[in-house]
C-alpha positions as CSV (number, residue, x, y, z in Angstrom):
1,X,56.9,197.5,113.4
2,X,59.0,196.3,110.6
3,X,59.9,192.5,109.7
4,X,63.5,191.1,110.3
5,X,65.3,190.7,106.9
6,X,66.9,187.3,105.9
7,X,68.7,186.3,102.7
8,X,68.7,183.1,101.6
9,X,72.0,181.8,99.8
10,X,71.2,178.9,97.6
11,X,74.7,176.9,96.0
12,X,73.9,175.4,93.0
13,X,75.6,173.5,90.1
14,X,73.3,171.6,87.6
15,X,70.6,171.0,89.4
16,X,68.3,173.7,88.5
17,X,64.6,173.1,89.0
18,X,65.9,171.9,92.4
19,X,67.4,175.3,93.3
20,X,64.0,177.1,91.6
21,X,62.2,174.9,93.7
22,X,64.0,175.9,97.2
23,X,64.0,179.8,96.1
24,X,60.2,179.7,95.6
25,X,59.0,177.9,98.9
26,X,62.0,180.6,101.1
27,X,60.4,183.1,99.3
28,X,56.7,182.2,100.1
29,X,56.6,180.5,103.8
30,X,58.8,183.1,105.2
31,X,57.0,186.4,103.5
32,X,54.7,186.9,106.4
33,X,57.6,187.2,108.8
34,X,60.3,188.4,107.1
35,X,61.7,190.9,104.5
36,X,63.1,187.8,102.5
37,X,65.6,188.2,100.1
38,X,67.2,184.9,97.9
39,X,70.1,184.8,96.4
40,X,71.8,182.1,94.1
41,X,75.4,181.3,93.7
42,X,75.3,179.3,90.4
43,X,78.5,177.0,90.3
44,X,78.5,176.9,86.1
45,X,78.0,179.2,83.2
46,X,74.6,177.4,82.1
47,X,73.0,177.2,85.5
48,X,73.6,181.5,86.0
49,X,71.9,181.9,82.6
50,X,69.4,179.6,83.2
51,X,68.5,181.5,86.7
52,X,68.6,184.8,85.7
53,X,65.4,187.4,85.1
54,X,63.5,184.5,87.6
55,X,61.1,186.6,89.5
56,X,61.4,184.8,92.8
57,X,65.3,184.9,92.7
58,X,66.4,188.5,93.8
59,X,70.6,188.1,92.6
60,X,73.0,185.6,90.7
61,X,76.5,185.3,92.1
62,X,79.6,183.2,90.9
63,X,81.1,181.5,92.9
64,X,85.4,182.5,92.9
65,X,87.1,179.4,92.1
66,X,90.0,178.8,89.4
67,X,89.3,176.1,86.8
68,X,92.7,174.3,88.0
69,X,94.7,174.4,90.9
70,X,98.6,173.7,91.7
71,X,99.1,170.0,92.8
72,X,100.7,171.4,95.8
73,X,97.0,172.5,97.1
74,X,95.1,169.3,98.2
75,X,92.3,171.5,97.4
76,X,92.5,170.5,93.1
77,X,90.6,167.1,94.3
78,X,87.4,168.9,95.2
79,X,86.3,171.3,93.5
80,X,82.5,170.6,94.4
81,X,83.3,171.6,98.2
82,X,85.2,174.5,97.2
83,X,82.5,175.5,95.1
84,X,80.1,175.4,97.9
85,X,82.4,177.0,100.7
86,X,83.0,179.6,97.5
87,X,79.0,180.1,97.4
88,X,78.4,180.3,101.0
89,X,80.7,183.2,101.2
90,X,79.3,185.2,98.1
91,X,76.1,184.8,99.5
92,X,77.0,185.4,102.7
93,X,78.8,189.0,101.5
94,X,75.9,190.2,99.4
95,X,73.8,189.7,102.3
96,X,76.0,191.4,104.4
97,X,76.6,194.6,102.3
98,X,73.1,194.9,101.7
99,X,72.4,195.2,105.6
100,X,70.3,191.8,106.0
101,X,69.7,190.9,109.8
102,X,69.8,186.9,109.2
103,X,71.7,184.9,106.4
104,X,70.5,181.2,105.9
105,X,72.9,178.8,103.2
106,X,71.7,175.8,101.6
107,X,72.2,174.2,98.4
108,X,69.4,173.2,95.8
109,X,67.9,170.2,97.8
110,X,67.3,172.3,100.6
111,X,64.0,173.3,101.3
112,X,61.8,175.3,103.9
113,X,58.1,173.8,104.2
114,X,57.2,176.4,106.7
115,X,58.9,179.2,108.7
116,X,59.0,177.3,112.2
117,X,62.4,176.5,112.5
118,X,63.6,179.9,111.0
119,X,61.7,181.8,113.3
120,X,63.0,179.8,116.3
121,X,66.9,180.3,115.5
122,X,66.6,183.3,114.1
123,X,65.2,184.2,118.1
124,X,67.5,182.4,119.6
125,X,70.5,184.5,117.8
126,X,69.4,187.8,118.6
127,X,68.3,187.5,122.3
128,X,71.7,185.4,123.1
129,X,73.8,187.9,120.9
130,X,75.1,184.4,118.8
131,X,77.0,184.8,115.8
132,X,76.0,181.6,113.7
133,X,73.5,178.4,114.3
134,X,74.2,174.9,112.4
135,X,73.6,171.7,112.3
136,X,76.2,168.5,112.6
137,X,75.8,165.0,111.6
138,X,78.0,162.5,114.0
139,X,80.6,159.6,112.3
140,X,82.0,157.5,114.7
141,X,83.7,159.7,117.0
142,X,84.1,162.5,114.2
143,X,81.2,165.3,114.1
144,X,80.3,167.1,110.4
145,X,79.0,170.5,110.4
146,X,76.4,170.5,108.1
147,X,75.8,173.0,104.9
148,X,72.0,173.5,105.2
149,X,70.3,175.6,107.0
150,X,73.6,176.9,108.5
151,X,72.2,180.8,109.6
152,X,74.4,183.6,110.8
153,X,73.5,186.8,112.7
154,X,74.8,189.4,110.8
155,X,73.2,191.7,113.2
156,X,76.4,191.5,115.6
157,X,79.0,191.4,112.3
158,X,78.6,194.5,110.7
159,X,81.7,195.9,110.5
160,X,83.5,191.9,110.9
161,X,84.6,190.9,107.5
162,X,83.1,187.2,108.1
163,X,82.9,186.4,104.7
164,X,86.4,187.0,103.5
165,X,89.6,184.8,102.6
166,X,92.1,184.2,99.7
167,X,91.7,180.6,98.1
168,X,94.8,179.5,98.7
169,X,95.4,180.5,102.3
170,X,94.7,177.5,105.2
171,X,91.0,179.2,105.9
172,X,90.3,177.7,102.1
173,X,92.7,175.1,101.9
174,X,92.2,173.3,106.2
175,X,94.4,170.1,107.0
176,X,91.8,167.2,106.3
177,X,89.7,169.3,103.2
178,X,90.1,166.6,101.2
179,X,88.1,163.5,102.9
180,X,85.8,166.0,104.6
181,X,84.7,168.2,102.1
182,X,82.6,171.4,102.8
183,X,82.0,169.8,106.0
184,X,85.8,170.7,106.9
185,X,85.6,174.3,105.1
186,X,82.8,175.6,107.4
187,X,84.0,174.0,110.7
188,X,87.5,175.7,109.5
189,X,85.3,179.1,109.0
190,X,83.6,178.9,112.5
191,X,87.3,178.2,114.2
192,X,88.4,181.3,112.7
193,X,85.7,183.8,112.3
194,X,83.8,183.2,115.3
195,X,84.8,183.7,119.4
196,X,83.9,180.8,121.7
197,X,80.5,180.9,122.6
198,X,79.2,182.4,119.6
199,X,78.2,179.5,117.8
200,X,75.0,177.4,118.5
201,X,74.4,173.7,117.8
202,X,70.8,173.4,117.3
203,X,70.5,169.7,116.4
204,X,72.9,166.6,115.6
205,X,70.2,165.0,113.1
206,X,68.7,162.6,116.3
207,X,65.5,164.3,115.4
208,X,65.1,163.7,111.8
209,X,64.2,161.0,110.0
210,X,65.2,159.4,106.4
211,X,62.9,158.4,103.8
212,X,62.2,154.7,105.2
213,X,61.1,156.4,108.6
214,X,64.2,155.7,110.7
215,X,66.7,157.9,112.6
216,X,69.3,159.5,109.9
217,X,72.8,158.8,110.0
218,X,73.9,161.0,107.0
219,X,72.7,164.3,105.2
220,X,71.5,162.5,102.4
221,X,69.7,161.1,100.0
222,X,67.3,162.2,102.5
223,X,66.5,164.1,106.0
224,X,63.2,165.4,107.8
225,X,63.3,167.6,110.2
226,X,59.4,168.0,110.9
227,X,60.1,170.4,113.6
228,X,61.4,172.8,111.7
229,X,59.6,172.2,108.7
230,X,63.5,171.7,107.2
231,X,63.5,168.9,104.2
232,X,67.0,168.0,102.3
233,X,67.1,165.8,99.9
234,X,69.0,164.6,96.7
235,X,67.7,162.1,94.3
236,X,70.8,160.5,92.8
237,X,70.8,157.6,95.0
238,X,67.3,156.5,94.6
239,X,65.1,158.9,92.7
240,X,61.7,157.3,92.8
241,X,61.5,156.9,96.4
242,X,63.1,160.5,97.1
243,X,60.7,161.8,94.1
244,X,57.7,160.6,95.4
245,X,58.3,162.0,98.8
246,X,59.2,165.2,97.5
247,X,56.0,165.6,95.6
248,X,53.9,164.3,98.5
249,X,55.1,166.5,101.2
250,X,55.1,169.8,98.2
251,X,51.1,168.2,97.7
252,X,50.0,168.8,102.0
253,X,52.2,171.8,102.5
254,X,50.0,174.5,103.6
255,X,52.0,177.5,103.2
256,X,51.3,177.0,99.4
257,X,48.3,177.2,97.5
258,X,47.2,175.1,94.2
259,X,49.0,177.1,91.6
260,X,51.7,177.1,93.4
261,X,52.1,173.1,94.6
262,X,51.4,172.6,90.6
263,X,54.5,174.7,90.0
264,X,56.4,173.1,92.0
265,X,55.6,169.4,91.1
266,X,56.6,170.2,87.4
267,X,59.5,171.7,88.1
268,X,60.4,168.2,90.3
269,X,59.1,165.9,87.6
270,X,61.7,167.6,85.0
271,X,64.4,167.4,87.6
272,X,64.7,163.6,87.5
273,X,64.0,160.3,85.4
274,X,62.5,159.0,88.5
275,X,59.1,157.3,88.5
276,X,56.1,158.0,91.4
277,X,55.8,154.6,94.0
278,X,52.7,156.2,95.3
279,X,51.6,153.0,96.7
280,X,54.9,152.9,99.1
281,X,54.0,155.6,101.0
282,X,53.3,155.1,104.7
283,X,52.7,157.7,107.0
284,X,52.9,157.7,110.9
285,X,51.1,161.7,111.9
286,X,52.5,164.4,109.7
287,X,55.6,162.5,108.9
288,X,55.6,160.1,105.0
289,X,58.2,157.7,104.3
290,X,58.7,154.8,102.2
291,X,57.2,151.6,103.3
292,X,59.7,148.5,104.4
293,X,58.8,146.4,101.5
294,X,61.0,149.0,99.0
295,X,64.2,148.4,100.8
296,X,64.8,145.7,98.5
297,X,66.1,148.5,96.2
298,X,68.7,149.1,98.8
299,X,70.5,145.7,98.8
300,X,71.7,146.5,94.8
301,X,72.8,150.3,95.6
302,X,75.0,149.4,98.7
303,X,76.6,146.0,96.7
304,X,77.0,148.2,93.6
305,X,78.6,150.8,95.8
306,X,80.7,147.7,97.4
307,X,81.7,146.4,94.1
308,X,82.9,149.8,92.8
309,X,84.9,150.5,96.1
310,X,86.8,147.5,96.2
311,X,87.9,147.8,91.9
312,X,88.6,151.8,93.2
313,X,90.7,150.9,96.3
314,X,92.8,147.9,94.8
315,X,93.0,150.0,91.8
316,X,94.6,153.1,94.0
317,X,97.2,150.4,95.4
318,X,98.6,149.3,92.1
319,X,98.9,153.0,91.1
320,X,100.5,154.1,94.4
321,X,102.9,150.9,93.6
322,X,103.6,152.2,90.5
323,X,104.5,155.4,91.7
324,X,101.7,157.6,90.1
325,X,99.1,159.6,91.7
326,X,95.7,159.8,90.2
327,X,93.6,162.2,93.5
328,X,90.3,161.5,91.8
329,X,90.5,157.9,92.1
330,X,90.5,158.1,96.0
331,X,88.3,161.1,96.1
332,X,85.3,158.7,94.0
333,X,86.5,155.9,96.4
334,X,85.7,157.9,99.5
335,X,82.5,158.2,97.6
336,X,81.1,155.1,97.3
337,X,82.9,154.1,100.8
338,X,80.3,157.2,102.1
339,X,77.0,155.4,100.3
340,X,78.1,152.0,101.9
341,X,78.6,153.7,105.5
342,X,75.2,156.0,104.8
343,X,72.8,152.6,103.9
344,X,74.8,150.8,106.5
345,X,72.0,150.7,109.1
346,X,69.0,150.2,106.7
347,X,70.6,147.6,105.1
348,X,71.4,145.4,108.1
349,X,68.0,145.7,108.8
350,X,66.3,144.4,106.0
351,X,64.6,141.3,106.0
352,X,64.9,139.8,102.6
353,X,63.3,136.4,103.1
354,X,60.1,138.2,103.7
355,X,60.8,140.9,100.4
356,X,61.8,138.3,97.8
């Protein structure tokens, strides 16, 4: 009996030995159970030359997006999101015309450690004839559908052109694209190109943790999923805690043998300027995170993150006074308003009298 087939679309912009890194471990924990194919959409010249002629990477797609936009189109103030929505739906086409059964989408920071949780929803799909499984991360009242590890069946969308739409229509362009970001562009993408009932939510990020141990409450820097064996991560925030987990769960994943884990770690160490805190590391069964007495790093990321917020928002004011729109102004405000609300939680818990 032959294996299912599942391509794996990975959006990437600069961030290169992040997406080599999620293309080798999809191609390598899933190759016992699948025909697996991965396919990058590379957001920038450099990045698709850079990827190209990788043996682990099967194709290298652009994503469709005009250098500049009309100021009539909210959609000018982020590009990034485009970009991504733009990837997911290259990705998603190749797969398609090449007569894949499963398509997964990620980005560069989002990794398989093993081929539990693909095997599960990829099951789940077929025997309830379900068009698309994702993820959502909850703010406030307001629920984010979440770009990693978003799968779609195309075994029931053969002849459905899914993966189509003009840029400047409403499916690329929803009411609300600009604070949401690619979070808005796939919910807007389920609304329209799926029926009611085809669409499962397998998990609102209750069961993952972040990289101090605790319940998430954003998609990044960092999120565990050790049911699924799902990882996503991004460094920028703090890149020697984020690093050193990386490298120590890449170090006890079994799915990989020495060569390989070697690769892997050197690929991560030229990713970043971050240093190894080795002696941080806790670790409660399978699970690693940082230990409590590193949270002190936190305090000077969210205040920074406060500091540049309130110069961004008072400077937004004056210019909305004066008449003259600058969008990138609020869109980094939103930004750094995101980092505050994402350490929120952490930070209210920390205990500095017993960390200074």
């Amino acid at each position: 009996m032959s294996k299912p087939s599942i391509t794996i679309g990975i959006s990437v912009y600069d961030r290169i030995n992040d997406s080599k890194v999620a293309a080798l471990l999809a191609k390598t924990v899933l190759a016992a159970y699948f025909e697996v194919k991965v396919v990058v959409a590379a957001c920038k010249p450099d990045t698709k030359r850079e990827l190209e002629n990788i043996e682990y990477i099967d194709f290298v797609l652009e994503p469709n997006i005009p250098k500049e936009t009309p100021l009539e189109f909210n959609i000018h103030s982020n590009l990034g999101a485009a970009r991504t929505f733009s990837s997911f739906l290259k990705c998603g086409n190749y797969a398609q015309k090449n007569q894949t059964d499963y398509y997964c989408f990620g980005n560069a920071g989002s990794w398989l450690l093993g081929p539990d949780g693909i095997i599960e929803l990829t099951s789940k799909l077929n025997k309830g004839n379900k068009l698309a499984a994702c993820r959502v991360a909850r703010e406030g009242r307001k629920y984010l559908v979440e770009d990693h590890f978003f799968l779609v069946n195309l075994k029931i969308s053969k002849d459905q052109q899914i993966f189509n739409g003009k840029f400047y229509d409403r499916f690329f362009n929803p009411i609300f694209f600009y604070d949401n970001g690619i979070h808005s562009l796939l919910e807007n993408w389920i609304n329209l190109k799926t029926e009611p009932g085809q669409v499962i939510i397998y998990s609102d990020l209750t069961d993952c943790k972040n990289h101090f141990g605790d319940p998430v409450n954003s998609f990044v820097p960092f999120s565990l999923d050790l049911k699924k064996n799902f990882i996503h991560s991004n460094p920028l925030d703090l890149p020697d805690e984020i690093l050193t987990l990386r490298i120590k769960y890449i170090e006890t994943c079994e799915m990989l043998n020495e060569y390989q884990k070697t690769n892997l770690i050197n690929l991560l160490n030229k990713e970043t300027s971050g240093k190894l805190v080795r002696s941080q590391v806790k670790k409660i069964g399978s699970m690693y995170y940082i230990g409590n007495n590193m949270k002190k790093g936190l305090f000077y990321v969210v205040i920074r993150s406060k500091i540049i917020w309130l110069l961004l928002s008072e400077l937004s004011r004056i210019l909305t006074y004066l008449g003259l729109k600058f969008p990138i102004i609020h869109y980094f405000g939103k930004k750094m308003e995101k980092i505050i609300s994402r350490y929120r939680d952490s930070y209210k818990k920390i205990n500095f009298e017993k960390i200074q």
